[in-house]
PDB file of the backbone (N, CA, C, O) and the ligand in Angstrom, with CONECT records:
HET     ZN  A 101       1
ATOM      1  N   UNK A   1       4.718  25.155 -61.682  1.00  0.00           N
ATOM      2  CA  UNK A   1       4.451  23.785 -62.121  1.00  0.00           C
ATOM      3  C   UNK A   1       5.768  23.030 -62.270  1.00  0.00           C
ATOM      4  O   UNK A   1       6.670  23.578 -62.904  1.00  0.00           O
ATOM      5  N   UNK A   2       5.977  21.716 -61.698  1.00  0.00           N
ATOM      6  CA  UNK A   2       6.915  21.285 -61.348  1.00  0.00           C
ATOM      7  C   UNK A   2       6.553  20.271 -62.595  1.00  0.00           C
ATOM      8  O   UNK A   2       5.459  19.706 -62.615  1.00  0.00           O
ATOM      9  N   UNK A   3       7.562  20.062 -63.670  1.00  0.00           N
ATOM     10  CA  UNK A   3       7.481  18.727 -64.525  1.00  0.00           C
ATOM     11  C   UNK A   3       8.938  17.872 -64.250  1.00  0.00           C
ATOM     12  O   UNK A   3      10.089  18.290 -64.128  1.00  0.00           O
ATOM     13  N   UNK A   4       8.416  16.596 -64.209  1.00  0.00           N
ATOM     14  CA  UNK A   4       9.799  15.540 -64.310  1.00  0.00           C
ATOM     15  C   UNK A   4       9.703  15.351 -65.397  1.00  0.00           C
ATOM     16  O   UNK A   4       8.605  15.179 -65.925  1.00  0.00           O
ATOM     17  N   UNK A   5      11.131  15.322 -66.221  1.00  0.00           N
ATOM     18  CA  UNK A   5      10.929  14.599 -67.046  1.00  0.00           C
ATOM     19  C   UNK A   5      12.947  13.416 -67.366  1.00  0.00           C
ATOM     20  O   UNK A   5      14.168  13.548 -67.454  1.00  0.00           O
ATOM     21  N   UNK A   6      11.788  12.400 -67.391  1.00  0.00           N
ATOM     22  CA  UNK A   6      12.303  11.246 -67.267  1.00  0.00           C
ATOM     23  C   UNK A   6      13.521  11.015 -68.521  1.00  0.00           C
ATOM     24  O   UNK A   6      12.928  10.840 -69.585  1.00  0.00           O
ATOM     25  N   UNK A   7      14.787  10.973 -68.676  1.00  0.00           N
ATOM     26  CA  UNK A   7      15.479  10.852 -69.887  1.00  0.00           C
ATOM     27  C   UNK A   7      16.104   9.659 -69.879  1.00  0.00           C
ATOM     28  O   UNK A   7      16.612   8.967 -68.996  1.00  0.00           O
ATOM     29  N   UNK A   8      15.967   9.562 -71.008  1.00  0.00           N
ATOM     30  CA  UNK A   8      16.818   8.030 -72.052  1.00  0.00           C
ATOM     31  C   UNK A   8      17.853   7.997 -72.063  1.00  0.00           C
ATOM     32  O   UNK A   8      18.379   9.095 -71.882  1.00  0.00           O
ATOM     33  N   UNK A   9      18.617   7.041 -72.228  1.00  0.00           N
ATOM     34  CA  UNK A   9      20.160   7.074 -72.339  1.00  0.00           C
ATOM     35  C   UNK A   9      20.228   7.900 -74.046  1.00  0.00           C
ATOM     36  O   UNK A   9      19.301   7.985 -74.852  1.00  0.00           O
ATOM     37  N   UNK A  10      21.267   8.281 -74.150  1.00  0.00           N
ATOM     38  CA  UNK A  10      21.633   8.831 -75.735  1.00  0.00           C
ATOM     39  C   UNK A  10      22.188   8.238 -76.154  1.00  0.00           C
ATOM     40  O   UNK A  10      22.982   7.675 -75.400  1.00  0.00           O
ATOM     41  N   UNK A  11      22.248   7.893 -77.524  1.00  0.00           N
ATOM     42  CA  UNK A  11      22.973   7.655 -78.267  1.00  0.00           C
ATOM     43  C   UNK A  11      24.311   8.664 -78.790  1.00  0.00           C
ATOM     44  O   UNK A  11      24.041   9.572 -79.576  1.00  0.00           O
ATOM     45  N   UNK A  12      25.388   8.524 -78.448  1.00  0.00           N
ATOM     46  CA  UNK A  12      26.173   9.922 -78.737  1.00  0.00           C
ATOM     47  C   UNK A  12      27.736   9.563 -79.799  1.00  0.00           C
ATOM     48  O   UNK A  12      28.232   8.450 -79.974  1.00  0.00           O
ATOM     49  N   UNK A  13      28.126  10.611 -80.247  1.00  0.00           N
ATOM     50  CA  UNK A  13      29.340   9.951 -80.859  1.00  0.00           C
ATOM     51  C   UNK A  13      30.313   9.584 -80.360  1.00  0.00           C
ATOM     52  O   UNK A  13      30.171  10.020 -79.218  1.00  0.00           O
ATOM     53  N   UNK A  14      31.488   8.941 -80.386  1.00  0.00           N
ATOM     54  CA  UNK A  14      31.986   8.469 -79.548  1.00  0.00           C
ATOM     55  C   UNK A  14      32.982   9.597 -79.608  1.00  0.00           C
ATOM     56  O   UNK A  14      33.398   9.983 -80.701  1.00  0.00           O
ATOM     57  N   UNK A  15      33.553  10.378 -77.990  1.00  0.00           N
ATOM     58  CA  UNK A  15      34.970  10.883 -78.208  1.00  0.00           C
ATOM     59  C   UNK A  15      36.156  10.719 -78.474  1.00  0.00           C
ATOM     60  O   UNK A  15      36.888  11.576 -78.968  1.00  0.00           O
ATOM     61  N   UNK A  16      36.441   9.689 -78.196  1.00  0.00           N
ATOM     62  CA  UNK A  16      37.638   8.626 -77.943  1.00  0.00           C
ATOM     63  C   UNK A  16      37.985   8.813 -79.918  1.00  0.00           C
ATOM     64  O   UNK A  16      38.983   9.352 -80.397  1.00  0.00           O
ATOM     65  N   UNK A  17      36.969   8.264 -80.609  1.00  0.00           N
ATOM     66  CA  UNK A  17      37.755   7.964 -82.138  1.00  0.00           C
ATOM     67  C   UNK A  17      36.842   9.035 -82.594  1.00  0.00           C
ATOM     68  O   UNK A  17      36.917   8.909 -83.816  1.00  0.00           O
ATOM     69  N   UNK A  18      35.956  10.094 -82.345  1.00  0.00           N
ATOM     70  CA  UNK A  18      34.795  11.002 -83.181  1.00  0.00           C
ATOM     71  C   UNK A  18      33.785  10.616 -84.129  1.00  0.00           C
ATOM     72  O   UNK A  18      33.339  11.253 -85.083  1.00  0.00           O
ATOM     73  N   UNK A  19      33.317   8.738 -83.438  1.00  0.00           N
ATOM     74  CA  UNK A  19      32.486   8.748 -84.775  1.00  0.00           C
ATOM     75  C   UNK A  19      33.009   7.352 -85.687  1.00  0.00           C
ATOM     76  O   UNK A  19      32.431   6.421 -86.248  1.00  0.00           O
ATOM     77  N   UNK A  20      34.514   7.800 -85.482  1.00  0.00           N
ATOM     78  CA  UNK A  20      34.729   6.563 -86.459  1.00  0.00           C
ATOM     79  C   UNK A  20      35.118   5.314 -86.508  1.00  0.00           C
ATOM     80  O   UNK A  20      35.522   4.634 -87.451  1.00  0.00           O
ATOM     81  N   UNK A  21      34.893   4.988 -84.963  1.00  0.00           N
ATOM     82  CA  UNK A  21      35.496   3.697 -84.823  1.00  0.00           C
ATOM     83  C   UNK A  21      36.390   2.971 -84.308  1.00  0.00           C
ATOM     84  O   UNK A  21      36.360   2.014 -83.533  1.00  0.00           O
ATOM     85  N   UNK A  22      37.656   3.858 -85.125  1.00  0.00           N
ATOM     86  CA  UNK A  22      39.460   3.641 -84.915  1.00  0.00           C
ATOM     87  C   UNK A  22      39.814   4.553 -84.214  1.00  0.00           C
ATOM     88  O   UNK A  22      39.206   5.550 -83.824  1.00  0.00           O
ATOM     89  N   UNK A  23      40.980   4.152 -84.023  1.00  0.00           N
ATOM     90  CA  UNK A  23      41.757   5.239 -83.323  1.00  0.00           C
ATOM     91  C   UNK A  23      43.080   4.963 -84.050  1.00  0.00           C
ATOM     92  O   UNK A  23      43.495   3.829 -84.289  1.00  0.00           O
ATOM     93  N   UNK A  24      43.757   6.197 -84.405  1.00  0.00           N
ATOM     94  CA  UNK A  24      44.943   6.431 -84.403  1.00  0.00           C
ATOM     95  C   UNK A  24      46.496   5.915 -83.908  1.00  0.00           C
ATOM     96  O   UNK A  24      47.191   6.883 -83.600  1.00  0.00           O
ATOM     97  N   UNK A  25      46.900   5.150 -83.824  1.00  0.00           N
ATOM     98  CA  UNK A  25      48.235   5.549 -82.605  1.00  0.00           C
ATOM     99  C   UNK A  25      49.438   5.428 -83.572  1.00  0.00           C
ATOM    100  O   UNK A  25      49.653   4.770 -84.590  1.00  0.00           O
ATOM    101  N   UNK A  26      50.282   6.517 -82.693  1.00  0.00           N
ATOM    102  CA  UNK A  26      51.650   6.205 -83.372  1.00  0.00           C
ATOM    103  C   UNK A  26      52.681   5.334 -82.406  1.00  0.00           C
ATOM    104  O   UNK A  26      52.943   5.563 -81.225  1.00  0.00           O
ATOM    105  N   UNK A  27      53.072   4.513 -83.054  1.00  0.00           N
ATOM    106  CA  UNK A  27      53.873   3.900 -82.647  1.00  0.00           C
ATOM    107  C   UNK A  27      55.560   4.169 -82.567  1.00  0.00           C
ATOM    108  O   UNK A  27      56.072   4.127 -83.685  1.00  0.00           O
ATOM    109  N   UNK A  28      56.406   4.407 -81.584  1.00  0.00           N
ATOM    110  CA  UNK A  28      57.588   4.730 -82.024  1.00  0.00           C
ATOM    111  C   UNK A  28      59.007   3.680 -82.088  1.00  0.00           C
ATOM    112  O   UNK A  28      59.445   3.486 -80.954  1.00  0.00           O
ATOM    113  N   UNK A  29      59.545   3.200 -82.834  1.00  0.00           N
ATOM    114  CA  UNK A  29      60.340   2.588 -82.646  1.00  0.00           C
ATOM    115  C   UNK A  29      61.891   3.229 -82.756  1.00  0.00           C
ATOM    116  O   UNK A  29      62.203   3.695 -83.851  1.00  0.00           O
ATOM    117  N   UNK A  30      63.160   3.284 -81.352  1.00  0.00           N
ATOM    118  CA  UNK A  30      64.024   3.542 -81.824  1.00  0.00           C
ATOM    119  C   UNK A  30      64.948   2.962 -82.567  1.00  0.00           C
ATOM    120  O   UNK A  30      64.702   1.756 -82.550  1.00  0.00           O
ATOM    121  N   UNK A  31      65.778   3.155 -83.139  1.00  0.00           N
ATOM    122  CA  UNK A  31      66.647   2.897 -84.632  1.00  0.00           C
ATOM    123  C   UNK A  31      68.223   3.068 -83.978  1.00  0.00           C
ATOM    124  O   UNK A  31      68.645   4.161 -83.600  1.00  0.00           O
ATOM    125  N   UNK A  32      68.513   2.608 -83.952  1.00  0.00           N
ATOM    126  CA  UNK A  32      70.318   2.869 -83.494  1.00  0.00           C
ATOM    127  C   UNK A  32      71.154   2.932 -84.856  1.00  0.00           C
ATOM    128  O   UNK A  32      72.246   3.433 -85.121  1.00  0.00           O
ATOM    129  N   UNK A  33      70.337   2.318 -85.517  1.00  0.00           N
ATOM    130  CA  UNK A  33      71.053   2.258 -87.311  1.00  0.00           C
ATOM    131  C   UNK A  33      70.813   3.453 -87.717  1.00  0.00           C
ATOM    132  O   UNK A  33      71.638   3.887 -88.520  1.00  0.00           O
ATOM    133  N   UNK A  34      70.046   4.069 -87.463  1.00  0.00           N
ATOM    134  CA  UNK A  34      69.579   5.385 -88.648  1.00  0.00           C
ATOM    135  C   UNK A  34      70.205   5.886 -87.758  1.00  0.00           C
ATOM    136  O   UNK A  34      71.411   5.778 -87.983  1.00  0.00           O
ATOM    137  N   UNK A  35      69.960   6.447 -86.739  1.00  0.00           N
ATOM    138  CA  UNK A  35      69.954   7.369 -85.936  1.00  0.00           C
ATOM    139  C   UNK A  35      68.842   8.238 -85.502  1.00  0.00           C
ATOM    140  O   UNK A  35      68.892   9.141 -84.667  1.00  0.00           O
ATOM    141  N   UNK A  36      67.462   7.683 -86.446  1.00  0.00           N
ATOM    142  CA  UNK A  36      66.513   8.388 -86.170  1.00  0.00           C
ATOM    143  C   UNK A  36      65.374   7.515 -85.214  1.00  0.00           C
ATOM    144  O   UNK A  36      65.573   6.390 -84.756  1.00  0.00           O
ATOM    145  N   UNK A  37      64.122   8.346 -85.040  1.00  0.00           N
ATOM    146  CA  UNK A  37      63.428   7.316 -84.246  1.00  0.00           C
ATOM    147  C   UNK A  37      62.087   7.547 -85.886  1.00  0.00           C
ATOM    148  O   UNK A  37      61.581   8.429 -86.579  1.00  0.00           O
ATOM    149  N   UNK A  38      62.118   5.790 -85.686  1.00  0.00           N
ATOM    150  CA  UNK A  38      60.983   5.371 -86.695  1.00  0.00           C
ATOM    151  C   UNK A  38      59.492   5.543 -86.026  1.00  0.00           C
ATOM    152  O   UNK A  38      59.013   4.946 -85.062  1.00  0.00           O
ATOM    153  N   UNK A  39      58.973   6.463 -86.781  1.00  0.00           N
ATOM    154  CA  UNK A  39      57.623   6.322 -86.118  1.00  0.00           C
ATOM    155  C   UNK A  39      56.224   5.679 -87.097  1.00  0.00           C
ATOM    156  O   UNK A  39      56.304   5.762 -88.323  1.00  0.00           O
ATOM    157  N   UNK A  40      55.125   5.123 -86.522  1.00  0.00           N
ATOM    158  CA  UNK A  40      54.703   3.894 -87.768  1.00  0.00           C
ATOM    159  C   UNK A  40      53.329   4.689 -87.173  1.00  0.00           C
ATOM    160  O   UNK A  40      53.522   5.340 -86.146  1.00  0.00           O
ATOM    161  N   UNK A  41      51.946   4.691 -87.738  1.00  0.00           N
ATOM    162  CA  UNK A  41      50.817   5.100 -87.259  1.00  0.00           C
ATOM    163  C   UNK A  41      49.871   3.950 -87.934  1.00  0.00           C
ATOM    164  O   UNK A  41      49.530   3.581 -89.058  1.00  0.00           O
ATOM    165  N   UNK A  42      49.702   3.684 -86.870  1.00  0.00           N
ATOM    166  CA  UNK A  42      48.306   1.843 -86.600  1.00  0.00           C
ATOM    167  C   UNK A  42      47.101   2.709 -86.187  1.00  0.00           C
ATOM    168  O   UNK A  42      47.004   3.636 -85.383  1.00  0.00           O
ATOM    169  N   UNK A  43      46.291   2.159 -86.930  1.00  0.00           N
ATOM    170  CA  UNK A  43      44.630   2.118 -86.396  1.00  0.00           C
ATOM    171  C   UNK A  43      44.547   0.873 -85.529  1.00  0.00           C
ATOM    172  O   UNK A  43      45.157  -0.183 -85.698  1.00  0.00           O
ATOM    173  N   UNK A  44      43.617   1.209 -84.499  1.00  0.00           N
ATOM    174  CA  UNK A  44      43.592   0.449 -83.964  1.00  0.00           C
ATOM    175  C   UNK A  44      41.797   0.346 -83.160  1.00  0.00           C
ATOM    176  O   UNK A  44      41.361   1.261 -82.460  1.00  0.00           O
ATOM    177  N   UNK A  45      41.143  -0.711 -83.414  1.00  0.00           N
ATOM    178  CA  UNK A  45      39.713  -0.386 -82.830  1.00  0.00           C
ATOM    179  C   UNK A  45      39.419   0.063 -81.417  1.00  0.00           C
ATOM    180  O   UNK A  45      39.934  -0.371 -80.387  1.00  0.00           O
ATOM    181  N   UNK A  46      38.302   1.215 -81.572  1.00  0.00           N
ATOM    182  CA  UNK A  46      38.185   1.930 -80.321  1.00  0.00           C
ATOM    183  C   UNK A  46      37.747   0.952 -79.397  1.00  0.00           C
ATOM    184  O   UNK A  46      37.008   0.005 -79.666  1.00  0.00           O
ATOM    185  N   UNK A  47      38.256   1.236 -78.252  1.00  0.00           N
ATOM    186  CA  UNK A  47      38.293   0.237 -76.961  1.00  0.00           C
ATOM    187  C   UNK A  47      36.725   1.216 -76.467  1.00  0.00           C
ATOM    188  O   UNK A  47      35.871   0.686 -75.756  1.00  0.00           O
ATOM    189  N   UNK A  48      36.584   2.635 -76.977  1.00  0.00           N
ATOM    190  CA  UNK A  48      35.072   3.332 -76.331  1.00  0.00           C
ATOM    191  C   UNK A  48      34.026   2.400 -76.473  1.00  0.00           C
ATOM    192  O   UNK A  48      33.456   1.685 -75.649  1.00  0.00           O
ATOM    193  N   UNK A  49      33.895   2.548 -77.638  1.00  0.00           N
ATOM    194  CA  UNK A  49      32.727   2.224 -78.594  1.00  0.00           C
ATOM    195  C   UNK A  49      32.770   0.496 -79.175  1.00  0.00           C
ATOM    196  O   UNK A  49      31.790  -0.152 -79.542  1.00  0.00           O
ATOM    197  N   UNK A  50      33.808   0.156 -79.134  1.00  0.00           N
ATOM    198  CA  UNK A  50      34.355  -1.015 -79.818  1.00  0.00           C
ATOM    199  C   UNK A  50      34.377  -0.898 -81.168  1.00  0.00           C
ATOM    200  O   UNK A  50      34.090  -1.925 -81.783  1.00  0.00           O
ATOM    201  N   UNK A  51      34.746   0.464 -82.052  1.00  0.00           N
ATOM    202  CA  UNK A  51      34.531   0.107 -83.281  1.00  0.00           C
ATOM    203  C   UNK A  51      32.784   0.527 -83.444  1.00  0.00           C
ATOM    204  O   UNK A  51      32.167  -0.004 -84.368  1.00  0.00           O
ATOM    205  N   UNK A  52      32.331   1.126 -82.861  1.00  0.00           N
ATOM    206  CA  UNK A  52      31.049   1.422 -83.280  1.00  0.00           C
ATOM    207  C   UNK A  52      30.776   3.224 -83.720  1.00  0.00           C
ATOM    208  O   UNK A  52      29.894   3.853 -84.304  1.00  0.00           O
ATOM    209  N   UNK A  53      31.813   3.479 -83.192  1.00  0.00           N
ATOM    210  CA  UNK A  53      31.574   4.813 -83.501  1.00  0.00           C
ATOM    211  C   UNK A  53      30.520   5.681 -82.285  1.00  0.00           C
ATOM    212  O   UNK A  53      30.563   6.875 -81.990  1.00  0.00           O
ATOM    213  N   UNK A  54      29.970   5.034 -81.958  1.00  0.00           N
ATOM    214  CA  UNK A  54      28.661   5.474 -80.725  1.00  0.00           C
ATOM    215  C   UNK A  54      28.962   4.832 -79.534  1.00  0.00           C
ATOM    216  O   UNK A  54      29.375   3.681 -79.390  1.00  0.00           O
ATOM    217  N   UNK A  55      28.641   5.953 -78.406  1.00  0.00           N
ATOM    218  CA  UNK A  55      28.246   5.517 -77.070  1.00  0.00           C
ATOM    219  C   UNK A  55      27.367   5.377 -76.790  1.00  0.00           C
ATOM    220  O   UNK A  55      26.676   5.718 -77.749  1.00  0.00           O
ATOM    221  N   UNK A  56      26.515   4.938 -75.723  1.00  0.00           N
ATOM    222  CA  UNK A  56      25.458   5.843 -74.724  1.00  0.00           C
ATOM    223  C   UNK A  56      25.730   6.215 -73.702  1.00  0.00           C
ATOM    224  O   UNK A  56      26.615   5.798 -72.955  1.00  0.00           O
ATOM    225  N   UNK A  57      24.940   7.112 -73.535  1.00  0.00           N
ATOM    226  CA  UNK A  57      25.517   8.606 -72.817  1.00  0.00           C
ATOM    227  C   UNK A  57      24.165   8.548 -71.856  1.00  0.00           C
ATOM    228  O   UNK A  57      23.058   8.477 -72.389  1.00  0.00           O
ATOM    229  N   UNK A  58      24.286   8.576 -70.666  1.00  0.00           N
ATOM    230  CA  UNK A  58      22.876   8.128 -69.714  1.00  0.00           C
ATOM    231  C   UNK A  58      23.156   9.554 -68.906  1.00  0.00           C
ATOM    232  O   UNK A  58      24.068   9.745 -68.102  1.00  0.00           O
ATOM    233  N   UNK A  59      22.156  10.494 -69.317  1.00  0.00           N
ATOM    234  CA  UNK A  59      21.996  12.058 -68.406  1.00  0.00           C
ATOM    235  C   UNK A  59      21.248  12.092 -67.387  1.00  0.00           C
ATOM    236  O   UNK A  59      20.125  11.604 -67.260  1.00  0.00           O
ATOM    237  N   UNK A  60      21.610  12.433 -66.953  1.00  0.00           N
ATOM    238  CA  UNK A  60      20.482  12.763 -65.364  1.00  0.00           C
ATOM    239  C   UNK A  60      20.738  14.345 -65.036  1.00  0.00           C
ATOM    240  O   UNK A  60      20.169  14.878 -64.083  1.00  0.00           O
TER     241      UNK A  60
HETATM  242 ZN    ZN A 101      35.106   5.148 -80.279  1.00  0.00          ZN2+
END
């Protein structure tokens, strides 16, 4: 017995931020004064999801 069965797009979490939205980034700036490199960490809204935390995920 042969069944089709027809699927929905999903609703899934997003990989890109896991869910939450943001994303992380570090930013690095070098320093010639210190001598070190300054590093700064920005959220920044997921470009996946837009900030939703969710994709859809269309399976076949
Ligand atoms: Zn996302």
């Amino acid at each position: 017995m042969i069944q089709e069965v027809e699927k929905s797009p999903k609703v899934a979490l997003c990989r890109a931020c896991h869910g939450t939205g943001k994303v992380k980034k570090v930013v690095e700036y070098p320093s010639r004064i210190f001598g070190k490199k300054r590093s700064e960490t920005v959220e920044e809204v997921c470009r996946q999801c837009e900030g939703s935390g969710r994709v859809m995920v269309s399976a076949k």
